[in-house]
N, C-alpha and C positions, 0 to 999 in steps of 0.2 A: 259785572255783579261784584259787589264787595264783602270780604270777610265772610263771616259765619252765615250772613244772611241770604248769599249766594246757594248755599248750602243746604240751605234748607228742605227743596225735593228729595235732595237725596237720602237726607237725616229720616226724611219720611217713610222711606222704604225700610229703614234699618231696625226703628224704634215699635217695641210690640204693641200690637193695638193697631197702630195704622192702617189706614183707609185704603191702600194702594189704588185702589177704584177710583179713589177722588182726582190722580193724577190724569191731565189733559196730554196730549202729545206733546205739545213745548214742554212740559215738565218733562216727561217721560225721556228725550230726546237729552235732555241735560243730565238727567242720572243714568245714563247708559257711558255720556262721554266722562264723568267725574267720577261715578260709579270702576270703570277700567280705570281709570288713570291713579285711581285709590287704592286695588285691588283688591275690589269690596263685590263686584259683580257679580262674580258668582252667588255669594252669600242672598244680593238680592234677587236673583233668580230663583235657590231655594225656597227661599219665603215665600215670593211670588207662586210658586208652586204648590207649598205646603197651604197657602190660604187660598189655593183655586181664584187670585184675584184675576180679573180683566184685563189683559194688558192688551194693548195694540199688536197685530200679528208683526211687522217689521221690527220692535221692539224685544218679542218673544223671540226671535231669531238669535238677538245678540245673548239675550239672561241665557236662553238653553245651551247654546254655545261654550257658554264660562262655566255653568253648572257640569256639564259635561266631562270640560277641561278639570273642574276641582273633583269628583268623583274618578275620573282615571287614577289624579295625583293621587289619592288615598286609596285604593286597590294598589299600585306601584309603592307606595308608603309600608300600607300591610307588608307585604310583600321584604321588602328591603329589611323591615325590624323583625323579621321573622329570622331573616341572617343574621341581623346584630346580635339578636339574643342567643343565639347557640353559638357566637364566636364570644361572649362576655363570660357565655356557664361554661364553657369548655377553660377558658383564661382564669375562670375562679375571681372573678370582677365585676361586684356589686356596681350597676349602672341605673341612671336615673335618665328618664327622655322629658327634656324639657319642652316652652313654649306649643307651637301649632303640630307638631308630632303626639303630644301629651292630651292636646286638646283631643285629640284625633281618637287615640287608644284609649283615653275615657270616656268616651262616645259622650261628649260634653259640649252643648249648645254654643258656645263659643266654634267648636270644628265645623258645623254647617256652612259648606261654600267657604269655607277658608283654605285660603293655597297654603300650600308648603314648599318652599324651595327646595329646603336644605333640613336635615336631621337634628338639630341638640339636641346633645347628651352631656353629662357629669359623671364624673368616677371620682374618688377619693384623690386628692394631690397626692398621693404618696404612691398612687398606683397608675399614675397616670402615663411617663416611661410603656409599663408592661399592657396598656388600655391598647397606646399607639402601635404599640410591636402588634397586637394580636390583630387590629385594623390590618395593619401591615398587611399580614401575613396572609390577610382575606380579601386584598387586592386595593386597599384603600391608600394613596400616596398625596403628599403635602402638595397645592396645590400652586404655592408660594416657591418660590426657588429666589430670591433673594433675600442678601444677606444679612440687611439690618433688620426687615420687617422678622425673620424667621427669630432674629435675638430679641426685637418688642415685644413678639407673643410670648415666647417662652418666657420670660424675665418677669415681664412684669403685666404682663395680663390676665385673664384668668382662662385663656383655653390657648389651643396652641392652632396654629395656622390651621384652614378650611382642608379637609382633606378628602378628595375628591377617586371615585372607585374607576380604576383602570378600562374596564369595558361598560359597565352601567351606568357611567357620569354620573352617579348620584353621591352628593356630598354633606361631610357628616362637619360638625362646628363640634370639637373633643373639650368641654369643660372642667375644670375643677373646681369652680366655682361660680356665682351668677355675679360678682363684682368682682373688681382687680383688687389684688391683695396690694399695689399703691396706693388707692383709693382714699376719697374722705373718709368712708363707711369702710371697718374693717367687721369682716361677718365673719363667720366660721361655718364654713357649708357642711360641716359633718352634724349639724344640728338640723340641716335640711334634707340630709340623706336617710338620718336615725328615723324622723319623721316619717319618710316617703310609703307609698303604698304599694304591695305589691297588685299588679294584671293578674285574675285567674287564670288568663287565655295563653299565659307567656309564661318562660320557664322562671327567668330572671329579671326581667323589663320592672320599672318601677316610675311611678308618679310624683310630683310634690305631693303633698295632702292638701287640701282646698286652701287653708290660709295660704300656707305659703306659697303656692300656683298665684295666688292675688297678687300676694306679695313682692316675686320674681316678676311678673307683669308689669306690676307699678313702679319698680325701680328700673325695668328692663327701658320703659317708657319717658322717665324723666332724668335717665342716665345716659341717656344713647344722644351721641351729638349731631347725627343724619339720621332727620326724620322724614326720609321720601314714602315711608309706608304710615307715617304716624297715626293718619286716621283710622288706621285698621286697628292697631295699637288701640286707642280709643275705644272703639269699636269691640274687640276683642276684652278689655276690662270692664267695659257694662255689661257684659253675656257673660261674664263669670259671677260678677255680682246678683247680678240677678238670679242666676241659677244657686247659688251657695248661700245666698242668702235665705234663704226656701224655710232653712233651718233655723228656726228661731233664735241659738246662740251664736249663730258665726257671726255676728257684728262684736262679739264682747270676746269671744275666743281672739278674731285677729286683732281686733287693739290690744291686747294681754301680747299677742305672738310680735306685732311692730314693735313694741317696744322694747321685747324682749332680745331680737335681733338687731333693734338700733334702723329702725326701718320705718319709723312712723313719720317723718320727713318726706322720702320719697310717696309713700302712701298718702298722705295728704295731700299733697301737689298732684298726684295722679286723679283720683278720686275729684275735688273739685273739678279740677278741671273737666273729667268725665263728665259728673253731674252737669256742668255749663253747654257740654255741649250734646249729650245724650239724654238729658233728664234722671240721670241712675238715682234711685231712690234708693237714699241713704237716712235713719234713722237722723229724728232732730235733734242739732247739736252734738251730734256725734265727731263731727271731723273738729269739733270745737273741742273736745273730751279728748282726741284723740291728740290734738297740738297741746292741748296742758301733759297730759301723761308725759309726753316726749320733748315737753321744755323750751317749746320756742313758740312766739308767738300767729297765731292764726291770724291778722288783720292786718300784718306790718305791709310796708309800704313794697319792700321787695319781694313779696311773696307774687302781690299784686300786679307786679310787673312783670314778674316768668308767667302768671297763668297769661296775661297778653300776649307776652311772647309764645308761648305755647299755644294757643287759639291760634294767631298768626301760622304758626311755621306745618300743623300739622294739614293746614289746607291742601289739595292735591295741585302738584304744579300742574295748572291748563290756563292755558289762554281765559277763557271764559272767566275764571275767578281774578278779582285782582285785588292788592292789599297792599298798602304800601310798605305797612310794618315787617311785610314777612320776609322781603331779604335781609334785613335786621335782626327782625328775629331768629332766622335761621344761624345768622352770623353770629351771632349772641350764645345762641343755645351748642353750635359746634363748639364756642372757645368752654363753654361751662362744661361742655361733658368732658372734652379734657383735663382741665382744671380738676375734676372732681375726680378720673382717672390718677392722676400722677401729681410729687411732688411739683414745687414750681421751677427749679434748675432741671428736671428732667423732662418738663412738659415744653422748658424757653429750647430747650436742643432740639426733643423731638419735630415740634412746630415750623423752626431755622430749617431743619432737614428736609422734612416735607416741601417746605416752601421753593429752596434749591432745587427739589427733585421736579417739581411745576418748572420752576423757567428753564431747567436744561431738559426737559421734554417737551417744554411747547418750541425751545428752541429749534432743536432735533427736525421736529413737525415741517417750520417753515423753512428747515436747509432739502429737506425733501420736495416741498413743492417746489 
């Protein structure tokens, strides 16, 4: 099966409204395998659930299965930020819980059947030093022990190595910001922090506020150069839209808020592309309002060719789907998120680096067998 249209059972179970009764077992059968390989499964089991559909009993095996698995994650979740928050009030350190943690503690339809690996979070760059001590200090350790990648993150990224808790393996991603301060897009995240909302349920714990939860989405989305989860990503941006849209001004508040952060770029290329491949009803002409606000044009020829490249790369790697464009596009879309990461003499080194570290590991590899 090819491209998007391969896709299609599975888009079915995702998209509200759908029929899931209408799928046969051969459908059925192919969004269970594309469904896993997505890490969307779960989410369609919730649904499957919440709409009492039909589904075939061997079928019902696999959704309750993953539903299962993402409900644990999120009681262990709970759980975990309940620490974070009395090691952040005790530290005196304003924190913000970003992506599918955030979804999660806003009890916000995007969280339904959404895994969670790993925790973001943000603190201010200038408290970020005292963030990691008080991690530290609560059993959390870098996860990374070598020495170039430990100077990447610090230097010029915008969080610092995955830091992984001594007896609970659960690992936290320490932000300062949702872009690299190398970056094309230079933001200032204390504009996203001022913003943020506090949890009644948490002492300290804090939200984006709805646009810019969009916002961080759509750049996390078209900025990220491995898209092996992308369709969740996807996925995850039409279940905020749709939910935050509810409210009659959020389409004029975040165009005001993109552009205001220098973020109506990544938001548009997110957005379309959602629309293309979820149906997110988006107000007419608005993504066309929203590239005049922000100065580039909506219809250019390159815009064109990242939403293909983007269609391509976010498919799930399986056998079952095939594409030709999508190891291209993949290829494409890693060298851009670089590019977009770092100047060009520090992205031509990093890249040499990388590259070296491939052939004398695959070396390694074959003086071992």
């Amino acid at each position: 099966m090819n491209g998007l249209a391969g896709l299609e059972p599975l888009l079915q179970t995702l998209k509200p409204g759908a029929d899931l009764g209408a799928l046969g077992e051969r459908e059925w059968d192919l969004v269970v395998r594309l469904g896993r390989a997505s890490d969307l499964l779960a989410r369609i089991g919730q649904r499957a659930e919440a709409h009492q559909a039909p589904v075939p009993a061997r079928v019902a095996v696999h959704l309750q299965s993953a539903s299962l698995l993402a409900e644990r994650q999120h009681r262990e979740l709970a759980l975990e930020l309940r620490v974070i928050d009395q090691v952040f009030v005790e530290a005196g350190i304003p924190v913000v819980v970003l992506k599918g943690a955030a979804y999660a503690l806003a009890g916000l339809d995007a969280a339904d059947g959404r895994m969670v690996s790993d925790i973001d979070l943000m603190v201010p760059p200038e408290l970020l030093p005292q963030a990691e001590s008080a991690l530290m200090m609560a059993g959390w350790i870098s996860a990374n022990r070598d020495a170039y990648d430990q100077r990447y993150y610090r230097t010029w990224m915008h969080e610092i190595p995955p830091m992984r808790h001594i007896s609970r393996g659960t690992v936290i991603d320490l932000h300062h910001n949702i872009l690299p301060p190398t970056g094309r897009i230079k933001l200032d995240a204390g504009r996203l922090m001022e913003a943020a909302l506090p949890l009644p349920s948490f002492a300290g714990l804090r939200v984006l506020a709805p646009v810019d939860m969009l916002l961080h989405s759509a750049a996390h989305l078209t900025h990220e150069g491995e898209l092996d989860t992308g369709l969740r990503g996807v996925v995850d941006l039409d279940a905020l839209v749709r939910e935050f849209s509810q409210d009659g001004s959020y389409f004029d508040r975040l165009l005001h808020r993109a552009v205001e952060l220098n973020l109506g770029l990544p938001l548009f290329q997110a957005l379309r592309l959602t629309r293309h491949v979820m149906s997110t009803p988006l107000p007419s002409g608005w993504l066309e309002q929203l590239a005049q606000a922000s100065g580039f044009h909506a219809q250019s020829t390159r815009q064109a060719w990242l939403e293909r490249c983007w269609e391509a790369a976010v498919l799930p790697r399986h056998p079952l789907l095939t594409n030709r464009l999508a190891p291209v596009a993949r290829s494409v879309l890693y060298l851009r998120g670089h590019w977009l990461r770092m100047p060009p003499g520090l992205l031509l080194r990093h890249l040499s680096r990388k590259a070296m570290r491939a052939v004398f590991v695959s070396g390694a590899d074959r003086e071992k067998t």
